[in-house]
C-alpha positions in Angstrom: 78.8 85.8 109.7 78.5 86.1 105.9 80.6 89.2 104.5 77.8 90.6 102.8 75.2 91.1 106.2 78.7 92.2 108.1 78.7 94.8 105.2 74.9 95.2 105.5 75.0 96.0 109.0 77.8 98.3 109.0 75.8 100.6 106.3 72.8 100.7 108.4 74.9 101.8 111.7 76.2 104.1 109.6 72.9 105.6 108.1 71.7 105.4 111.9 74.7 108.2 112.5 74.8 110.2 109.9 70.6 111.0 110.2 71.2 111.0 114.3 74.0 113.3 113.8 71.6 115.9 111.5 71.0 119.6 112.7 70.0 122.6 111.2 73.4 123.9 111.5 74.8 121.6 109.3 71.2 120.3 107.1 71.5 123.9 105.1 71.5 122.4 102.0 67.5 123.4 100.7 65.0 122.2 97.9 65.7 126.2 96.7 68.9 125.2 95.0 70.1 122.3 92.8 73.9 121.2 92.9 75.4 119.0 90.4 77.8 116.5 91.5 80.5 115.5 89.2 81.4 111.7 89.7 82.8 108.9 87.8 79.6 107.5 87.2 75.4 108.2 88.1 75.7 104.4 89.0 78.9 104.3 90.9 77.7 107.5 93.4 74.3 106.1 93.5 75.7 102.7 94.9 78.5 104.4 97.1 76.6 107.6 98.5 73.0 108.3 97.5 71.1 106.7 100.8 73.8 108.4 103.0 73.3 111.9 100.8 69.7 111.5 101.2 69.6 110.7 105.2 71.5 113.4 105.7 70.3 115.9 103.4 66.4 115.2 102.6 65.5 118.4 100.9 68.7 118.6 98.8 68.2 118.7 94.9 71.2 116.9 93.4 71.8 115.7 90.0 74.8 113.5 89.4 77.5 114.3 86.2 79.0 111.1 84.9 82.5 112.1 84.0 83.3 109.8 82.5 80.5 109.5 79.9 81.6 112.9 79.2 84.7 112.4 78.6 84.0 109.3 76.1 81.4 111.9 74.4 84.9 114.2 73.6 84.0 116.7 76.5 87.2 119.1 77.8 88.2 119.7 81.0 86.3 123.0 81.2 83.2 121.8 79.9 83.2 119.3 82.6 84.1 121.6 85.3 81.5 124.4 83.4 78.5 121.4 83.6 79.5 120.6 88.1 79.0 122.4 91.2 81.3 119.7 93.2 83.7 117.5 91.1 85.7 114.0 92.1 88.5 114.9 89.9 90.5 112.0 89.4 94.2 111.7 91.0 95.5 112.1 87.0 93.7 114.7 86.2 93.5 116.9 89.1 97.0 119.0 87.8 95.3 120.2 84.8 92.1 120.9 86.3 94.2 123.4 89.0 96.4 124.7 86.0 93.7 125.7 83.7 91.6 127.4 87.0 88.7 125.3 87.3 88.8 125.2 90.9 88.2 127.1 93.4 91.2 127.8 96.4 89.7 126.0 99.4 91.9 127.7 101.8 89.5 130.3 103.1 86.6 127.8 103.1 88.6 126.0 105.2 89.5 128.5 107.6 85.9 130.2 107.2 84.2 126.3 108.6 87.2 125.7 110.9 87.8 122.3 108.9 90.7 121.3 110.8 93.2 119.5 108.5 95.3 118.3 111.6 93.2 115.1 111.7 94.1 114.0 108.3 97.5 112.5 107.6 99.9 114.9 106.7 101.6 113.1 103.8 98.5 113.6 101.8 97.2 116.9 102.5 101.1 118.0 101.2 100.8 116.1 98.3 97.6 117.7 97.6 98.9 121.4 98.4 101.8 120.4 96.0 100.1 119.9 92.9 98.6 123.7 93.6 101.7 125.4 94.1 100.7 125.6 98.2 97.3 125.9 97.8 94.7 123.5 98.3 92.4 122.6 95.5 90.5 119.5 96.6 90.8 117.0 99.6 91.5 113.0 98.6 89.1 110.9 99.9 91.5 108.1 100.2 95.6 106.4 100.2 95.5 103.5 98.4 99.1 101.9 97.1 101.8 99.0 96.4 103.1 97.2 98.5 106.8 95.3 98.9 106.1 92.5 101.7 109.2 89.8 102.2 109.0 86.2 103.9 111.5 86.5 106.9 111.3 82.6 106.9 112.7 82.2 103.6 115.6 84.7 103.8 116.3 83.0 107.0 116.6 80.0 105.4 119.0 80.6 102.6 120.8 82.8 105.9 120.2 86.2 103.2 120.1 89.6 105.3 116.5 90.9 104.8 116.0 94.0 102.7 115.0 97.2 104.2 113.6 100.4 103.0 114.8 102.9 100.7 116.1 100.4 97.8 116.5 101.1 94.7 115.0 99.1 91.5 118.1 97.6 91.0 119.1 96.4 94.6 115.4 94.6 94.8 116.1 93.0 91.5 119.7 92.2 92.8 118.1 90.5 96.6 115.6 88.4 94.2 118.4 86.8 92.2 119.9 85.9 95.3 117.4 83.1 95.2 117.4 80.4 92.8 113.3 80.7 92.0 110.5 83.3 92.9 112.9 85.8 94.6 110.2 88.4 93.7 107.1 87.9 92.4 105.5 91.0 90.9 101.6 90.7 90.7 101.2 94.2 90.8 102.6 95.4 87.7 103.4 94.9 84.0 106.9 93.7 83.7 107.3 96.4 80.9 106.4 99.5 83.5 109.4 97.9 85.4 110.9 98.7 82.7 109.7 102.2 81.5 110.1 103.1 85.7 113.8 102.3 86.0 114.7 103.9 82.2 112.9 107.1 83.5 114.9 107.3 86.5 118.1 106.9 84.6 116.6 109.5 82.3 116.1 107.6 79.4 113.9 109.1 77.0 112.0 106.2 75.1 109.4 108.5 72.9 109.6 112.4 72.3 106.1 113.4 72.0 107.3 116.7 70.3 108.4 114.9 67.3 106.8 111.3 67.6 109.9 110.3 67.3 110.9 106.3 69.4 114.1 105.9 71.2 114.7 102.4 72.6 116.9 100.3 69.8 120.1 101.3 71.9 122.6 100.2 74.3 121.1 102.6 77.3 117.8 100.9 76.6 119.2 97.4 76.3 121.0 97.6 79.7 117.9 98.1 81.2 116.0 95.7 79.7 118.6 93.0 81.0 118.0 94.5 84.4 114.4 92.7 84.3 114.2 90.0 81.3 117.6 88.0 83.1 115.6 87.4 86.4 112.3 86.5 84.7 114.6 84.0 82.7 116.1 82.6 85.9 112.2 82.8 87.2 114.0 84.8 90.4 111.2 87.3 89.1 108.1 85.6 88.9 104.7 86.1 88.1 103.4 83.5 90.1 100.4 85.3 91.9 99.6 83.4 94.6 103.2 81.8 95.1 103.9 84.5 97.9 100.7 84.3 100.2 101.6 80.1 99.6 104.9 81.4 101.0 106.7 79.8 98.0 108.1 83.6 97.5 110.8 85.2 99.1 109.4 88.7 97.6 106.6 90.3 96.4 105.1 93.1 95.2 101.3 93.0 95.9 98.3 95.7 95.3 96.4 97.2 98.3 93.8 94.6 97.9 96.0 92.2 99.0 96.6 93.8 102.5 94.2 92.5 104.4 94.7 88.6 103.3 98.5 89.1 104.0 97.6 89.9 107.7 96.7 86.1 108.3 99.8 84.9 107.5 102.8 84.9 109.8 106.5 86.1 110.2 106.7 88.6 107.1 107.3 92.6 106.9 107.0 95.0 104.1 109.6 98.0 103.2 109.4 101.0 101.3 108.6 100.3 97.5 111.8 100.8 95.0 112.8 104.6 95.0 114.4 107.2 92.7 117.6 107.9 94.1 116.8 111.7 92.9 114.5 111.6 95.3 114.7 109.6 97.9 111.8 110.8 100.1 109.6 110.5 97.7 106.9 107.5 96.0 105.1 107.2 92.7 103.5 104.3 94.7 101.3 106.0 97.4 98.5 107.7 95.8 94.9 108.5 95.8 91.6 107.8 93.7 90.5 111.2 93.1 89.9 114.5 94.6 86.7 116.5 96.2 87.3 119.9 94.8 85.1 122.8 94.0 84.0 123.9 90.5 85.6 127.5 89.6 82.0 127.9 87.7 79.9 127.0 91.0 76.9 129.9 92.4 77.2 127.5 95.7 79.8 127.9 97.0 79.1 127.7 100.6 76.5 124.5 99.9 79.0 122.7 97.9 81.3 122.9 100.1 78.9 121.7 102.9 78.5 119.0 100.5 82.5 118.3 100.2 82.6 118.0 104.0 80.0 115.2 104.3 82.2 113.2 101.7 85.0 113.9 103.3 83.3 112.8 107.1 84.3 109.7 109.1 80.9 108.0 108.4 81.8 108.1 104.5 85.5 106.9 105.1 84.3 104.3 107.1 82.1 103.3 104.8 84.5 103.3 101.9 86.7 101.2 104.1 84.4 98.3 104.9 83.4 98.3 101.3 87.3 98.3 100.5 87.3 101.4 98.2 90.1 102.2 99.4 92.9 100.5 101.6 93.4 103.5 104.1 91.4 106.1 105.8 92.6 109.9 105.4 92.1 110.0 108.8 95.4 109.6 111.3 93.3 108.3 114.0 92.1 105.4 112.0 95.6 103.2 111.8 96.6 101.4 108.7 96.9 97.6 108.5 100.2 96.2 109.4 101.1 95.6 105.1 100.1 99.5 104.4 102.2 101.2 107.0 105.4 101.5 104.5 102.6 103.3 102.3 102.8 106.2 104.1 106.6 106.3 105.0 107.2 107.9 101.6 105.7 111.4 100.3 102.8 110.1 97.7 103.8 111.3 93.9 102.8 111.2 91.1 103.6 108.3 88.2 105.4 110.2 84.7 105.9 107.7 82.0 106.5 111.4 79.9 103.4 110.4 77.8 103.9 107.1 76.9 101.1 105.7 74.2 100.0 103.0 74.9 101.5 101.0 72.0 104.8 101.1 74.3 103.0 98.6 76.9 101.5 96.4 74.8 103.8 95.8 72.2 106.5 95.9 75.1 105.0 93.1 77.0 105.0 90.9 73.5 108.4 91.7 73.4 108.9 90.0 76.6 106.9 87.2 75.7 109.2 86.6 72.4 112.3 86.8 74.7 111.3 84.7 77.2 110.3 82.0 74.9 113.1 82.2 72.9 117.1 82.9 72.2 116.2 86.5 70.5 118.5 88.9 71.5 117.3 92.2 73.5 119.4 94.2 71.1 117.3 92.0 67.8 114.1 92.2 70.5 114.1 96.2 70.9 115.1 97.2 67.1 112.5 95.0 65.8 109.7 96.6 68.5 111.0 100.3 67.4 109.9 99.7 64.2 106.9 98.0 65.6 105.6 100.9 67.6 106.7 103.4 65.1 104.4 101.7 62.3 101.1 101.7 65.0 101.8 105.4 65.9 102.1 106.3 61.6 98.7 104.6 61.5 97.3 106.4 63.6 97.9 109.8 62.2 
């Protein structure tokens, strides 16, 4: 059966539920009140959750906040949360939103609807309880991630012992250069936030936002750099794509929506991603989409919340997981796929690059380029991109 009538069917099952499942207990949502939704988009929620909002409420009065069209019109944080009864606040912004009190505390909501959190995975409720100093401020909808998948075949082969979670950056790029060609091939990232990731755990400091001052024309920076541009010259890092489901690749990193192809092929496991030694338990890897929190500015309280709780249902999730908005349900009786389960076997974080600007990325993967395809020196390479990135920040003051 074509993918798009297994989709279409699935959708109307679940429409079939969610209106069969509608009583006036739960449908108090009425035409007396309007709440605004704040989303990424009026299109994106239309296509995701207006026919399921509409089965289930019918006599709600929504109007849908595109946040991101406010954000591109120069709108703040406040205004957004000042302009939203219920807000999707997305996984980078969701610190600020709880630090400048936009949201509301959830925790007596919670406990005043008996919304039990048991049945969502734990990992991800903490994380979320984290960022609010204990509290909860929103609820994730989803886990998505990276993933590290090896081919047992081809460490077999060249009789090397297979890695295993809890590696750091350097001991995966070690393992690949065990291999004369695609050790690792990296499809996930740029090869410059390999990079930035292993100088920030060494505590390298490449721009001070402070002062607008660069730092990365010295020998700290260099070593690093070597760490990543000596494999991708030996092509034991490779950026091969499709080398590793081929199984050309003895490595790989691979985004979530890769992890349901990987399941058809055979005799491969994934680990843990690279960790900070700092801390160990933890994973800037594992993280969410966005949060379903509550706007500090809301007169519904009680219907937002309502409101939350539908998004937050198994018909949504199981939606959003046929449609593959996300790779797995918040829900720990709905398992993961075989390539996500090392997802969840590390607390979810949060990704600090201490502000890079962009410039860092883009003129760092040039830099690459040039090295690659040539005999410049990193030490040449990374004084001649200081100056580089120091002249596009100056312009832009």
């Amino acid at each position: 059966m074509h993918m798009y009538y297994k989709f279409a069917i699935i959708v109307l099952i679940i429409i079939c539920l969610v209106g069969c499942s509608s009583n006036s207990n739960i449908d108090n949502l009425n035409s007396d009140i309007q709440l605004k939704i704040g989303y990424r988009s009026a299109e994106n929620f239309k296509e995701r959750y207006s026919n399921l909002v509409n089965q289930k409420f019918p006599s709600l009065n929504y109007s849908v906040v595109s946040l991101y069209e406010m954000i591109d019109q120069g709108s703040n944080n406040q205004q957004i949360a000042a302009s939203t009864d219920i807000i999707f606040v997305p996984n980078e912004m969701m610190s600020d939103f709880i630090n400048d009190g936009l949201l509301i505390n959830l925790e007596p909501l919670i406990t005043k609807n008996k919304l039990d959190l048991a049945k969502y995975h734990p990992e991800i409720i903490e994380y979320t309880r984290s960022l609010g100093e204990g509290k909860l401020f929103g609820i994730p909808t989803s886990i998505r991630g990276t993933l590290l998948v090896y081919n047992k075949d081809i460490f077999d082969a060249h009789q090397i012992d297979y890695p295993h979670d809890g590696m750091t950056w350097e001991e995966v790029l070690n393992v690949a250069q065990l291999f004369p060609q695609n050790g690792l091939v990296n499809s996930a990232f740029l090869s410059s936030e390999i990079i930035y990731e292993i100088g920030r755990i060494r505590n390298l400091q490449a721009y001070n936002s402070d002062f607008g001052t660069v730092n990365i024309a010295n020998e700290q920076w260099e070593d690093v750099w070597n760490l990543v541009i000596t494999p991708l010259r030996s092509e034991a890092l490779s950026l091969q794509r499709n080398s590793f489901l081929n199984n050309e690749a003895a490595m790989a990193f691979l985004s979530d929506s890769n992890s349901q192809v990987i399941e058809e092929h055979t005799n491969w496991e994934t680990i843990t991603m690279p960790i900070d030694p700092h801390y160990p338990t933890e994973t800037n890897y594992t993280f969410t989409d966005g949060f379903y929190a509550l706007s500090a500015n809301t007169q519904h309280v009680n219907e937002s919340f309502e409101l939350l709780q539908f998004f937050l249902s198994p018909q949504i999730s199981q939606l959003e997981k046929a449609n593959r908005h996300h790779t797995i349900s918040i829900y720990k009786n709905d398992p993961p796929l075989k390539a996500e389960q090392s997802m969840l076997k590390l607390k979810p974080g949060s990704i600090d690059y201490e502000g890079l600007p962009y410039e860092f990325f883009l003129i760092g993967e040039t830099t690459i380029k040039e090295l690659l395809s040539s005999n410049l020196s990193i030490e040449d390479a990374l004084a001649a991109m200081q100056v580089t990135i120091e002249q596009k920040l100056l312009e832009q003051q």
